[in-house]
N, C-alpha and C positions, 0 to 999 in steps of 0.2 A: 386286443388291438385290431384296427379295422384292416382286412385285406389290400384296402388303399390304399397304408401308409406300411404297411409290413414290410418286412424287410427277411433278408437271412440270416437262417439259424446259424450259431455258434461252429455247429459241428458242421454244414455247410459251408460255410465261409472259410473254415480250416481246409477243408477237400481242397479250394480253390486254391490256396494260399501259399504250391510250391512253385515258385518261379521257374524252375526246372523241367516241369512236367510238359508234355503236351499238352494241347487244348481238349483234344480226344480222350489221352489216358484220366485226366483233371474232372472231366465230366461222366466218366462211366464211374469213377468212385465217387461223384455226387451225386447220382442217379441211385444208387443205393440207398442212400439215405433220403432223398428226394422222396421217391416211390413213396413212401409211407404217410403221403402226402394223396391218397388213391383218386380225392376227391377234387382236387385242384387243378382247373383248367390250364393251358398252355398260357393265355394272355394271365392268368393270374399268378402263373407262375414267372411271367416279363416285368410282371408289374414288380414283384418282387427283389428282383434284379436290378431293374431301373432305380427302387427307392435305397437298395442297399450301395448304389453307385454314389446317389445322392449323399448321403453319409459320411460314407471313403473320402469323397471328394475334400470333404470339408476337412476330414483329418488330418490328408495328407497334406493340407497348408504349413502345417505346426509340426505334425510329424513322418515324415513321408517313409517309407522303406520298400525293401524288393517283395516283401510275401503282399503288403497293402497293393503294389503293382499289378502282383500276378491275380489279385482278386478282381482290379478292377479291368483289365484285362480280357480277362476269363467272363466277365459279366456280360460287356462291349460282344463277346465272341456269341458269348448266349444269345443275346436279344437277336444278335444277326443269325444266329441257329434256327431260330423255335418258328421264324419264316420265312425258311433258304430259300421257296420256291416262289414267290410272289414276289413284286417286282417293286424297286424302292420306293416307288411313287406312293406303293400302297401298306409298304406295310407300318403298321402301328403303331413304331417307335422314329418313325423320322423324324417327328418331333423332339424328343429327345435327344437324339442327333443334333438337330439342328440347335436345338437351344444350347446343345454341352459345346459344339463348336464355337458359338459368339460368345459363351462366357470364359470357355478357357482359353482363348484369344485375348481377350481385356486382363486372364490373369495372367499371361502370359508378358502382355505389354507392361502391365503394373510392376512382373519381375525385373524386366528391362529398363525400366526406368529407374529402378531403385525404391518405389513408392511401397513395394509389400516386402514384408520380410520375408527370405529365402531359406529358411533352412535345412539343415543337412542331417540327415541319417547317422547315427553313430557307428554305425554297424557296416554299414556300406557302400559312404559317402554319398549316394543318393540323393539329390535334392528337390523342393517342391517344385522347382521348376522344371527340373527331369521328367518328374512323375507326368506335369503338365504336356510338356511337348510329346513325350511317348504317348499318352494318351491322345491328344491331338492327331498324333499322325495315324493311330489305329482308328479313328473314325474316320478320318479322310480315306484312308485305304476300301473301308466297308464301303461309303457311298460311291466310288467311283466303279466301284464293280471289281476289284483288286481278285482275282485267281485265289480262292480257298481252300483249294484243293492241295495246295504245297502245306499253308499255316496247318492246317489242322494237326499235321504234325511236328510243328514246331513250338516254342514255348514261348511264354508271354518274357523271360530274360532275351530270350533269343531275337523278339521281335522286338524288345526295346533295343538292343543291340545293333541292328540293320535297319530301322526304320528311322530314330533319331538322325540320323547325319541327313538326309534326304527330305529334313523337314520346312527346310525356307525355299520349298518350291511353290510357288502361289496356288493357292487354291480360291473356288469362285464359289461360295455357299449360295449365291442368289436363285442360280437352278432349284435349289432343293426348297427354299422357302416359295417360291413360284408352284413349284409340287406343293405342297401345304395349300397355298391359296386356290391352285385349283380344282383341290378333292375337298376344299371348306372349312379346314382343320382351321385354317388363319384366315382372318380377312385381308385386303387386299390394303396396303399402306396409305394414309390417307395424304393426300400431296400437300406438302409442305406451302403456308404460306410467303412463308420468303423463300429464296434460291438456298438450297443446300451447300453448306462450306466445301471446295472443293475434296472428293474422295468419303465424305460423309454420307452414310447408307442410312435410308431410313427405317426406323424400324416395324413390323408390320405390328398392329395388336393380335392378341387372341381371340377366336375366332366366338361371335356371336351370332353367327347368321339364324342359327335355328331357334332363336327370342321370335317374339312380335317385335316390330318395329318400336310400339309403343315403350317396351320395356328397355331394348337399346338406349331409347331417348334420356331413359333416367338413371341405369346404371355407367357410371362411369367405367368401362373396359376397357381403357385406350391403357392404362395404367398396370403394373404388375398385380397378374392375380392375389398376394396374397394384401396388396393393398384396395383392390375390391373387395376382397372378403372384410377386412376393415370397414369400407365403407356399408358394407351390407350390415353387416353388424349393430353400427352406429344408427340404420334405419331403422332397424328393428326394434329400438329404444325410443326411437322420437318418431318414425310411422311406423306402426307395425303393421298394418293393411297395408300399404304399400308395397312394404319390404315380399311379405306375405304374397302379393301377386307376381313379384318377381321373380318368389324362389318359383313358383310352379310354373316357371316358362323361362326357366334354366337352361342352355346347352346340354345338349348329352354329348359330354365328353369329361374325360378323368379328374378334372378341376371340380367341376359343378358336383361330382356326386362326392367326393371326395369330401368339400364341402358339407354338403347335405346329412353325413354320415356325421363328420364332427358335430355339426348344430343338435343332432340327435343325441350322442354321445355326452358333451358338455350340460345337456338339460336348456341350452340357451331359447329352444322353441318357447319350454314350459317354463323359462323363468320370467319371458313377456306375454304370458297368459293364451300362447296359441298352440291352438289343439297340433299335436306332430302329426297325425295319423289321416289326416285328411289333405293336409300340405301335402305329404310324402304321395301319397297315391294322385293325388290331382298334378304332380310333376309325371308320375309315373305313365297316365294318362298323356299329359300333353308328349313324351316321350315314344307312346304309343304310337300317334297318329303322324309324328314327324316320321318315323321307320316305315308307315303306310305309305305315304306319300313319296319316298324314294322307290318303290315297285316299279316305276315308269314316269318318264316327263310327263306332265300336262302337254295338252292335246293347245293347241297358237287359240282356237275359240277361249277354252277355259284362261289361257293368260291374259289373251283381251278383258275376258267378263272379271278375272282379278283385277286389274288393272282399272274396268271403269267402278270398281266397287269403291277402291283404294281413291278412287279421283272423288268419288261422291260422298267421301266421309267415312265409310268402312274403315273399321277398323284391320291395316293389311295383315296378311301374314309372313311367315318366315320362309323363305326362301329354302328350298331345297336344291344342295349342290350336285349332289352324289346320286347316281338311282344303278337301279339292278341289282340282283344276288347278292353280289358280291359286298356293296356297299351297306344293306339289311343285315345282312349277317354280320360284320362287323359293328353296330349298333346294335345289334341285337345282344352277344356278348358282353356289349359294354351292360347293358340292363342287368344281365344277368349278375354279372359280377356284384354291380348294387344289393340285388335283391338277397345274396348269399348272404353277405357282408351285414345285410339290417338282419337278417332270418339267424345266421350265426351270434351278432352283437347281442341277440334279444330285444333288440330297441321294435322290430312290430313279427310278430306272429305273423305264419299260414295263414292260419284264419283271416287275420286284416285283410292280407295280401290275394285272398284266396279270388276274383276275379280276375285280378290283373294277373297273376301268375296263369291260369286258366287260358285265359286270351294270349296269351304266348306261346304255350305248351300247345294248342293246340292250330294258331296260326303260321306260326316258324316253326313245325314239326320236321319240317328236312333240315335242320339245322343240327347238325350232330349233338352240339354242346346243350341246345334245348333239349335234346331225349336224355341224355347223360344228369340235366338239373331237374327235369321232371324225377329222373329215378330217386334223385339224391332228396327231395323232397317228399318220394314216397314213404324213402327209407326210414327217413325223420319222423315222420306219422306212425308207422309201425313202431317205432320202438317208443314214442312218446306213451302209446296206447297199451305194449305192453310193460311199460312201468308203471301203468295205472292198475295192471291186472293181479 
């Protein structure tokens, strides 16, 4: 299984699973177990939690209970854990946030209407629309900055308990998707042709800025990702050149590689006769010089001379939203994470890999997790070398 889409172990998700427990005591006995995990970065370890949320979520329509609660929970509490100290705007699951807010909202309404089935927990009376608003209001709680310092020793029972009655207080999600659009995660909503029905929010797409223009013009992204990946799919059948120059000027973010891993995975590259290994690295490339180009703004000459290149037929480039340390370093990660993911699946060798990991290791060397995957890539070569001896 790809790191992408992994989820929690067994004995994991049971650690999480006492409604009872503190959020603190709940995670020092998953951290036992965790640990043995020595090589798993922090974001890979959110990632984890995010897709096991994913999961939950779905379950608990059909069958909801109080330990499926305390997991999901407990999750919610992690991702806002693993980056207490950076500020919402930035850290790396707002999205997630944000997207579990607008869906569990419409599930919410769908219970109210009567249009989804509601049911109820044998055990506990519990129902999916429980689990729904409790949930709900623990992410509202997160984004607005809610005092952590009391929860942590409180239990995911305890917080459905007190947080449910206090949850038809309005909340305004448009802050936080405004956050997305200004750090580039999302693009900015494109303005509706006709007048919006009144109270009707538009919704923004997913963010492509870091394409060529060119390649925006022909991937449909206005549409849910996993109906892009459809239509990408379907390209690659009837153009595979096409398709071909799209993957390698993909976004760097969790969709696009996420992707990229499956196509690998499924064989779907080599079932249309196109080499993986030169796709992969030539995304890996363009991925590269997008993270260059966040080190600092363009200088107003360089955006002129962009600008009359783009007027004179040049073909433009992508637009960089984010620049500084901070923004690098979280792109940088995300690469990483890729790179594990193909190096762990077997889908390309070190050796393929061996420039592009080079020009990382050696250009984001102040980046903790680069030194920590240089090692972890050392390691891998020592012992490949001596089970050949």
């Amino acid at each position: 299984m790809s790191y992408l889409t992994a989820a929690l172990s067994t004995a994991e998700i049971n650690a999480l699973s006492d409604p009872t427990k503190s959020y603190e005591d709940a995670f020092r006995d998953l951290e036992q177990i965790t640990n043995t995990n020595f090589d798993e970065s922090p974001f890979e370890n959110g990632v984890r939690y995010r897709n096991t949320l994913d999961i939950l979520e779905e379950q608990a329509k059909t069958a909801p209970d109080r330990n499926m609660l305390a997991v999901m929970l407990n999750c919610e509490y992690r991702l806002w854990k693993l980056d207490e100290e950076t500020s919402i705007k930035y850290k790396p699951f707002l999205t997630h946030w944000v997207q579990a807010l607008r869906r569990l909202e419409e599930d919410l309404t769908n219970f109210k209407q009567g249009t989804t089935h509601n049911p109820t927990s044998a055990s506990d009376s519990l129902t999916a629309e429980g689990v729904t608003r409790a949930r709900l209001t623990w992410i509202k709680g997160l984004l607005i900055g809610k005092d952590m310092t009391e929860i942590r020793s409180s239990s995911p029972w305890r917080t459905f308990s007190l947080t449910v009655p206090a949850f038809e207080r309005p909340f305004d999600v448009q802050p936080y998707i405004q956050m997305l659009v200004e750090t580039g995660v999302w693009d900015k909503p494109r303005e509706p042709a006709v007048p919006s029905a009144p109270g009707e929010k538009q919704k923004p797409t997913l963010n492509l800025k870091m394409q060529s223009r060119k390649t925006v013009a022909k991937a449909d992204t206005s549409s849910a990702p996993q109906q892009w990946q459809k239509t990408m799919r379907q390209k690659l059948k009837e153009q595979p050149d096409t398709a071909v120059q799209e993957l390698k000027n993909l976004p760097l973010e969790l969709s696009s590689l996420d992707f990229l891993t499956t196509l690998l995975t499924d064989r779907t590259l080599e079932a249309h006769s196109v080499e993986t290994a030169p796709v992969i690295i030539a995304y890996i490339q363009h991925a590269l010089r997008l993270v260059e180009k966040m080190e600092a703004p363009p200088s107003t000459s360089d955006q002129d001379s962009h600008a009359n290149g783009a007027a004179n037929g040049a073909e433009s480039r992508a637009p960089v939203v984010e620049y500084g340390k901070e923004a690098q370093s979280r792109a940088v990660k995300l690469m990483l994470l890729f790179l594990k993911s193909l190096i762990r699946k077997g889908l390309l060798g070190t050796q393929v890999l061996y420039f592009e990991i080079q020009e990382i290791c050696v250009r984001y060397v102040w980046i903790k997790e680069v030194r920590d995957f240089k090692s972890w890539v050392e390691e891998g070569k020592d012992a490949a070398q001596n089970g050949q001896t």
